[in-house]
C-alpha positions in Angstrom: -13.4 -13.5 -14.7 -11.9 -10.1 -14.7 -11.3 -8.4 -18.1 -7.9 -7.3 -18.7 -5.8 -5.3 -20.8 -3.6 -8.2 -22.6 -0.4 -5.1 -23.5 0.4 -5.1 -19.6 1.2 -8.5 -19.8 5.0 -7.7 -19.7 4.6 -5.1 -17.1 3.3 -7.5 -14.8 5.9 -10.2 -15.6 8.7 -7.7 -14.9 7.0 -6.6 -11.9 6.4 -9.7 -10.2 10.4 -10.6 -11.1 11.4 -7.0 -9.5 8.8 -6.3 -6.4 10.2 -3.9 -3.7 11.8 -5.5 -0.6 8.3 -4.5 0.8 7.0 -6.7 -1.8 8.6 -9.6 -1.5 8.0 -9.6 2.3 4.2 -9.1 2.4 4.6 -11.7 -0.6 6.2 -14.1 1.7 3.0 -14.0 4.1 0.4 -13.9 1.4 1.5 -16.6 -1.0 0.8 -20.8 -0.9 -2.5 -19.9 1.0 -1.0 -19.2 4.0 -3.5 -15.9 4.5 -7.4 -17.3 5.4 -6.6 -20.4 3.4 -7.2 -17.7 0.3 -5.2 -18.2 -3.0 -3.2 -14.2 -3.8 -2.1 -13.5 -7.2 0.8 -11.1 -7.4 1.1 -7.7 -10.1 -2.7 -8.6 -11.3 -3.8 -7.2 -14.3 -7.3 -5.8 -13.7 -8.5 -3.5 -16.4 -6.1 -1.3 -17.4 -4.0 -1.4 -13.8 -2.0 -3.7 -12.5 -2.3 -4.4 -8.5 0.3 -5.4 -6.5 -2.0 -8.3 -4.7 -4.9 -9.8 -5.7 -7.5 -12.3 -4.4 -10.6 -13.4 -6.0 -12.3 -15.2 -2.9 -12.0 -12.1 -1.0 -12.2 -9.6 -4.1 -9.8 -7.9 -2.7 -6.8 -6.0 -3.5 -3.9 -5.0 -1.9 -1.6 -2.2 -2.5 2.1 -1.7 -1.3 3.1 2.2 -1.7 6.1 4.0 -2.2 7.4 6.9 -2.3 5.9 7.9 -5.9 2.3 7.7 -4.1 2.1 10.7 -1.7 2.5 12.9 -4.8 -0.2 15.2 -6.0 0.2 13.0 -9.5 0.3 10.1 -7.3 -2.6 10.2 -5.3 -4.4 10.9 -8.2 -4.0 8.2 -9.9 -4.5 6.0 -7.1 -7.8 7.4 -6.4 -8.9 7.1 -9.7 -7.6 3.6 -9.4 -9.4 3.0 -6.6 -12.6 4.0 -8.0 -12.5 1.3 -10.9 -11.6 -1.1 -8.5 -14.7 -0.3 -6.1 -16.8 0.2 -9.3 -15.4 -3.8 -10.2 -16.6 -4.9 -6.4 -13.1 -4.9 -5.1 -11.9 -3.4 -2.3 -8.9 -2.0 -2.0 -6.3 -2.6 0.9 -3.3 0.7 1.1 -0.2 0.3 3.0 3.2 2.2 2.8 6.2 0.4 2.3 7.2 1.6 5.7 4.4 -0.1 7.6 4.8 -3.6 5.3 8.6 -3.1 6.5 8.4 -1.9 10.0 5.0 -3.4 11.3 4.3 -6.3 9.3 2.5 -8.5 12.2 -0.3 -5.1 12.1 -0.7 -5.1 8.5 -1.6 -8.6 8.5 -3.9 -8.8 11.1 -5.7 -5.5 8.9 -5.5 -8.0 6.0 -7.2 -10.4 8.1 -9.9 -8.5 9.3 -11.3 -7.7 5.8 -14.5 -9.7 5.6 
């Protein structure tokens, strides 16, 4: 089991009951197993980060970005992100929020592909 920092508990709730239209709509292809027959957990705590998507089986993580992530600040964060997550065994899925909203069927089949 993956350790977590228990004070982003309430992020992660508020997260999961406010995801971006982007969000919602990879949720709605991810969730009830639909995705490999693979069980997705949504705003997962891992460490000290919380990912958008998360699945054990795959140890794999997907991330939905916005705007705030093509920022010098941004991508920094996400690549040190990244790095714990490698460092953990996980890899780590990036889409924008423009891809999740205007090519969905391609980001899926990407998903898919991951071993």
């Amino acid at each position: 089991m993956l350790s977590y920092n228990k004070s982003l508990k309430q992020i992660s709730r508020n997260l999961r009951r406010n995801m971006t239209d982007a969000e919602t709509l990879l949720w709605a292809k991810l969730r009830g197993k639909q995705l490999k027959g693979c069980q997705f957990y949504r705003q997962k705590i891992i460490g000290s980060y919380i990912a958008d998507f998360y699945c054990p089986k795959l140890k794999l993580v997907i991330e939905v970005d916005g705007g705030q992530h093509y920022s010098t600040e941004g991508k920094e964060k996400d690549k040190k992100r990244d790095d714990y997550m490698i460092r953990t065994g996980i890899t780590v899925l990036r889409f924008s929020d423009r891809e999740v909203l205007g090519n969905l069927d391609a980001v899926l089949e990407k998903i898919w592909c991951e071993p």
